[in-house]
C-alpha positions in Angstrom: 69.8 115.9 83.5 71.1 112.6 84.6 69.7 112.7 88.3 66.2 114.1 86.7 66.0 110.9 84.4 67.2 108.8 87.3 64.9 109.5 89.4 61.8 108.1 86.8 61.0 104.7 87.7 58.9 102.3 85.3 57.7 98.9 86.3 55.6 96.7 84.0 53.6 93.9 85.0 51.6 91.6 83.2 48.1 91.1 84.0 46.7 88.2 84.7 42.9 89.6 83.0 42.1 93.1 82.0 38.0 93.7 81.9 36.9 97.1 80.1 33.1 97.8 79.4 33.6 96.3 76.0 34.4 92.9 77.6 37.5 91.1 78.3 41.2 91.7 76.7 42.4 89.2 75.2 45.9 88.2 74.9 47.4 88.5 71.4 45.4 92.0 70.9 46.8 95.3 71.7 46.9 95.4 75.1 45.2 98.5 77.2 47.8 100.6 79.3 47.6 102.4 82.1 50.1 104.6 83.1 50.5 106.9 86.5 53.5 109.6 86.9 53.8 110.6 90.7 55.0 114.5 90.9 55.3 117.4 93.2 51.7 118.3 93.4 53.5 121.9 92.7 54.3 120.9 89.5 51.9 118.6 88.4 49.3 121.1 86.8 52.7 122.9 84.7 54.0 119.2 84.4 51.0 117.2 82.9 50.8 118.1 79.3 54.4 117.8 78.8 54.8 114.2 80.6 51.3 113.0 78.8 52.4 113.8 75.9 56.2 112.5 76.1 54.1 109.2 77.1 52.1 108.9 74.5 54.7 109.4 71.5 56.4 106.4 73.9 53.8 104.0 73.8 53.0 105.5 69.9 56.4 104.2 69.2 56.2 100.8 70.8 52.9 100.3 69.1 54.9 100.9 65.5 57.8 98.1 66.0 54.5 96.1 67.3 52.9 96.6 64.4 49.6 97.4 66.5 47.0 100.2 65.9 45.8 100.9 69.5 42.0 101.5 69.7 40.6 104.7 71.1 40.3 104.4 75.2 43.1 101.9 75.6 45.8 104.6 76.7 45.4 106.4 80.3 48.1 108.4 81.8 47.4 109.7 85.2 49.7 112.2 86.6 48.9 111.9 90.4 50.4 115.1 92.8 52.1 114.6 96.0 52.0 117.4 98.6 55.0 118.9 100.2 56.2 117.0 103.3 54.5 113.9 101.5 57.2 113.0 99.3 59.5 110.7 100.2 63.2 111.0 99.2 65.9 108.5 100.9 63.5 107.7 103.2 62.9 111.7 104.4 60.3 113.9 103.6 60.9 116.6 101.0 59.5 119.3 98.8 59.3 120.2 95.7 61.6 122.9 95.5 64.1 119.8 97.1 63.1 117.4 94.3 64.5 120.5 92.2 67.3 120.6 94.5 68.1 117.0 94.1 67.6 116.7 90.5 69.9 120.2 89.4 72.6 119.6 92.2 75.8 118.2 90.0 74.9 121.0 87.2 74.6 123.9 90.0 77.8 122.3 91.5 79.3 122.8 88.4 82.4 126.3 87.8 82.0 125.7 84.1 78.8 125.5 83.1 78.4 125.7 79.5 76.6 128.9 78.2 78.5 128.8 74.8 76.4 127.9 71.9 73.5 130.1 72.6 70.9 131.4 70.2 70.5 135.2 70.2 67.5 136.2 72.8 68.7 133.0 74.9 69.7 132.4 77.8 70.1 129.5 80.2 68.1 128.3 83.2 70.5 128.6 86.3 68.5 126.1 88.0 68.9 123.7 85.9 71.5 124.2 82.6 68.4 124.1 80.2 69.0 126.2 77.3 66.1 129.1 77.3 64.5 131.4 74.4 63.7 134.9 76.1 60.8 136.7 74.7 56.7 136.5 74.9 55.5 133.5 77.1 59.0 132.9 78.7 59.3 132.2 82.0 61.2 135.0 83.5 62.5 136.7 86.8 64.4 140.0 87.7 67.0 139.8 89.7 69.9 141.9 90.4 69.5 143.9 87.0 69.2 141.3 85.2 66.2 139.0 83.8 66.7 135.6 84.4 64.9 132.7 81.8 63.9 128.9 83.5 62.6 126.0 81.9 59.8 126.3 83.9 57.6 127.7 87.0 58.9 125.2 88.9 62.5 126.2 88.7 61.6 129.6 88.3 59.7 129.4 92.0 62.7 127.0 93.1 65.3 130.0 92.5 63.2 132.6 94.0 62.8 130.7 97.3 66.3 130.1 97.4 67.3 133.9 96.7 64.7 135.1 99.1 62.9 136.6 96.3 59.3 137.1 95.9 57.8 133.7 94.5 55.7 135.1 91.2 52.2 133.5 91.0 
């Protein structure tokens, strides 16, 4: 998932004052963050837990080599959803299903995709290369006699679309 990771952009700045309703951080405290992830607004609802909490075990991290205990209300992550047509890739507009597309392109490119290695009842996400436990609460599809696991709606609704298969709700 190279092209998935390199298409997440952080940028840090320093502020210059930070004013909650508790008064004024100072420097030399834990500092409040504020974090906001920009996604397909057809992924955000399926996308926000998972990305929150990534986030947080981040910033739980940098807070342990810091030393810090970070007070309660001094972490907000925002995950913020972009409409279809609204999202701008290489200076075009794009989709979702094309973020998907852009992101999964050198795996789905790839003749020898590796399938060895798999748990019994798994399967892999042809979308994406993801490694997928069939059963209750997967994320499934039939097609062509055969069920089909993804990672997720997203790339479940990615494959249909691109199969001309009904997208599942």
């Amino acid at each position: 998932m190279s092209r998935a990771r390199a298409t997440m952009h952080v940028g840090f700045r320093e502020l210059d004052s930070w004013t909650t309703g508790d008064g004024t951080w100072k420097p030399g405290s834990v500092p409040p963050l504020w974090g906001t992830l920009t996604v397909p607004e057809a992924r955000r609802t399926e996308m926000s837990r998972t990305t929150i909490g990534i986030l947080r075990r981040a910033v739980r991290r940098l807070d342990r080599s810091y030393g810090w205990e970070r007070p309660e209300g001094h972490l907000w992550i925002n995950v913020v959803g972009i409409a279809d047509g609204s999202i701008g890739m290489d200076g075009k507009p794009g989709t979702a299903d094309d973020v998907v597309g852009r992101m999964t392109a050198e795996y789905r490119a790839r003749t020898d995709a590796a399938h060895a290695d798999l748990p019994d009842g798994g399967t892999v996400d042809p979308m994406c290369g993801m490694h997928v436990r069939l059963g209750r609460g997967a994320v499934t599809l039939e097609h062509e006699g055969r069920t089909m696991g993804f990672c997720a709606k997203s790339c479940r609704a990615a494959y249909a679309r691109e199969h001309g298969l009904p997208v599942p709700a």
